[in-house]
PyMOL commands that place a pseudoatom at each C-alpha (Angstrom):
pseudoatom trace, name=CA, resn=UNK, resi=1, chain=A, elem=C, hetatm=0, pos=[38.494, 157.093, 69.404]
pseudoatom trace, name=CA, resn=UNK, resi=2, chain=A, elem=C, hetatm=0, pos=[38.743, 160.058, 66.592]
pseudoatom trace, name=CA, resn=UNK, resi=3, chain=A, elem=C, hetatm=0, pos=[35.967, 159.780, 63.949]
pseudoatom trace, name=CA, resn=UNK, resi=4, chain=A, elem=C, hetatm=0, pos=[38.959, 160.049, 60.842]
pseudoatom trace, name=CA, resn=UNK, resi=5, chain=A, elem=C, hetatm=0, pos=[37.453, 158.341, 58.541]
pseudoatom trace, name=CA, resn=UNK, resi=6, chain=A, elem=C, hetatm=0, pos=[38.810, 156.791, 55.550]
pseudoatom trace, name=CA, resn=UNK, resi=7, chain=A, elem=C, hetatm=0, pos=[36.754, 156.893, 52.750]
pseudoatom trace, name=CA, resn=UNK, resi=8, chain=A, elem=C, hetatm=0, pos=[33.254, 158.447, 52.100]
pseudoatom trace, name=CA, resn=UNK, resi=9, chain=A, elem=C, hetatm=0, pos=[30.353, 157.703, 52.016]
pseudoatom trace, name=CA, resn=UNK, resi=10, chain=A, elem=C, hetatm=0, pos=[30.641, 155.283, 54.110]
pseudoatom trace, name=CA, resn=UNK, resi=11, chain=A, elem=C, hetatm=0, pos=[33.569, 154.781, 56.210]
pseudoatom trace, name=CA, resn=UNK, resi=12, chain=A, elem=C, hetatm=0, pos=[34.501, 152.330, 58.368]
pseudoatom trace, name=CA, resn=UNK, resi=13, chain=A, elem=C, hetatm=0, pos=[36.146, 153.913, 61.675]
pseudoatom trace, name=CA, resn=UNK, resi=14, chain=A, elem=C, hetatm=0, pos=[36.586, 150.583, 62.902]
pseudoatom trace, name=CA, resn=UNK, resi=15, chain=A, elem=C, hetatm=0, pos=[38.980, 149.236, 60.394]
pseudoatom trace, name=CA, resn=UNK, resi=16, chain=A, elem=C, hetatm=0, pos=[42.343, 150.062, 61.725]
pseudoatom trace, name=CA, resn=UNK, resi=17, chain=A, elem=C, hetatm=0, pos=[41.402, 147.604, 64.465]
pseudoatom trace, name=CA, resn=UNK, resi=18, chain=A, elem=C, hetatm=0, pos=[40.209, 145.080, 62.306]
pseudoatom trace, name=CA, resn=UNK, resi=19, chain=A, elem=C, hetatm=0, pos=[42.657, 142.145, 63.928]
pseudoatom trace, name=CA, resn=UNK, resi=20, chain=A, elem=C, hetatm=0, pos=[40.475, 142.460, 67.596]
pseudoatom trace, name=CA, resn=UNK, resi=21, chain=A, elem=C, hetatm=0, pos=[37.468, 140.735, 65.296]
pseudoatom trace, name=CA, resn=UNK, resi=22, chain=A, elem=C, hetatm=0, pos=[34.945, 143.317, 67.443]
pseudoatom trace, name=CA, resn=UNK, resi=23, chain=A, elem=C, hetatm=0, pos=[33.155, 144.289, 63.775]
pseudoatom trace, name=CA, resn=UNK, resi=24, chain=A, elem=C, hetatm=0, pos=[33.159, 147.555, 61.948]
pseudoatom trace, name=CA, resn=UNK, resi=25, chain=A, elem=C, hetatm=0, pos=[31.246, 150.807, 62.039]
pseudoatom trace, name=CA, resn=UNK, resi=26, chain=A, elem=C, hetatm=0, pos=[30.061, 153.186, 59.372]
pseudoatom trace, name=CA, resn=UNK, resi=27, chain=A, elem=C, hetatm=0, pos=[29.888, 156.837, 59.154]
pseudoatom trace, name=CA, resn=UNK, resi=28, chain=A, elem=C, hetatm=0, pos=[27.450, 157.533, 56.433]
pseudoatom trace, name=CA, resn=UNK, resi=29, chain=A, elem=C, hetatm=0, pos=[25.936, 160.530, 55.555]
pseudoatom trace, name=CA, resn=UNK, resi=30, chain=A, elem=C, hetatm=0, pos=[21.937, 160.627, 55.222]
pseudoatom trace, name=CA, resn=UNK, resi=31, chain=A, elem=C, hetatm=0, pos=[21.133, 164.130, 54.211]
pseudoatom trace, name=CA, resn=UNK, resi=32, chain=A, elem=C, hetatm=0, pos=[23.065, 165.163, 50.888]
pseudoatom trace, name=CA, resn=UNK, resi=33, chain=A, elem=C, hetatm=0, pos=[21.653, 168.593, 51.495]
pseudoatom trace, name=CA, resn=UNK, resi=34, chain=A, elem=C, hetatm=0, pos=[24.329, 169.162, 53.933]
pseudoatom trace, name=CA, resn=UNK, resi=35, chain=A, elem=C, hetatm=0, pos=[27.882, 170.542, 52.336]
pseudoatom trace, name=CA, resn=UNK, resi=36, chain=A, elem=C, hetatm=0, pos=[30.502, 168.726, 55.091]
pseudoatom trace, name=CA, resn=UNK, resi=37, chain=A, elem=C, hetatm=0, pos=[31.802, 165.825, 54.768]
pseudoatom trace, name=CA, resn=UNK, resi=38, chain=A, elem=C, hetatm=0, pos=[32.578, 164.848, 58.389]
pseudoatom trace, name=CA, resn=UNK, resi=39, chain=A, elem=C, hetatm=0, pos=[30.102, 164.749, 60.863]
pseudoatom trace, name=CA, resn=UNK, resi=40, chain=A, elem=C, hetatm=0, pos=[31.009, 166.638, 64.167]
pseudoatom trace, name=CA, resn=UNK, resi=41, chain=A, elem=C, hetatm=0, pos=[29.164, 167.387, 67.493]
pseudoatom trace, name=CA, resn=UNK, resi=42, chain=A, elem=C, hetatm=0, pos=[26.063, 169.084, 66.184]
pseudoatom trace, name=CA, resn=UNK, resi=43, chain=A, elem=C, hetatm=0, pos=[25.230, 166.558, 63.040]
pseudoatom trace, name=CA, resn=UNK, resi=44, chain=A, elem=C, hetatm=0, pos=[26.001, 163.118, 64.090]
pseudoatom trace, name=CA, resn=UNK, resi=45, chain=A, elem=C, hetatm=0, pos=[22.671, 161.512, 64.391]
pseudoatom trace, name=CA, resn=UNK, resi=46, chain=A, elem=C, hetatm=0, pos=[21.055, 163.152, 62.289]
pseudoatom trace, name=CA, resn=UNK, resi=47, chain=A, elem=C, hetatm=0, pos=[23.156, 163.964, 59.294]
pseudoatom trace, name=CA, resn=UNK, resi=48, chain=A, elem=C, hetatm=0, pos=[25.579, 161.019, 59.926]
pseudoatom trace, name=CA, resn=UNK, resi=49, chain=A, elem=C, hetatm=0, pos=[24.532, 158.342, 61.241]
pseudoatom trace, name=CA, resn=UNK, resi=50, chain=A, elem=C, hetatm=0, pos=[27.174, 154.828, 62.966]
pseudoatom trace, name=CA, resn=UNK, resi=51, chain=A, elem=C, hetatm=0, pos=[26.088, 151.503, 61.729]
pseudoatom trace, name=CA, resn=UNK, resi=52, chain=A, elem=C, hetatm=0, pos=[27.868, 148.617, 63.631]
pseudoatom trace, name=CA, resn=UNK, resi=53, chain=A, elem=C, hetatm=0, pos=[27.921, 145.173, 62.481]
pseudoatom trace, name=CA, resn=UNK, resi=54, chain=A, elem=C, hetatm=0, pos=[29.589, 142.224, 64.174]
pseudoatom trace, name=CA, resn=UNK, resi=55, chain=A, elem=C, hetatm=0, pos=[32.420, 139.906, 63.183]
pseudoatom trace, name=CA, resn=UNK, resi=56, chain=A, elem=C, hetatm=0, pos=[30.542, 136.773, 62.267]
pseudoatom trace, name=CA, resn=UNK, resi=57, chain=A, elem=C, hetatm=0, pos=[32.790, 133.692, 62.144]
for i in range(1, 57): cmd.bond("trace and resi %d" % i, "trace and resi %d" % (i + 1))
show_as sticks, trace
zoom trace
């Protein structure tokens, strides 16, 4: 699955399959010093971080 995500700061990656009720997940970015706005290989987990929730229903 591509990390595109939507709308910053926090995107939800998850939201284009939104109908399979499995939750959604957040890119959000934790260290304003840094001057990208996507994460990539060398920053996610510590620059971006992925915060899943679950569908409650």
């Amino acid at each position: 699955m591509p990390l595109l995500a939507s709308e910053y700061p926090a995107a939800n990656v998850l939201e284009q399959y939104s109908y399979l009720h499995i939750g959604a997940m957040y890119v959000v970015k934790v260290n304003a010093s840094v001057k990208q706005e996507n994460p990539d290989a060398t920053n996610l987990g510590t620059d971006f971080v992925l915060i899943w929730g679950d569908t409650v229903e």
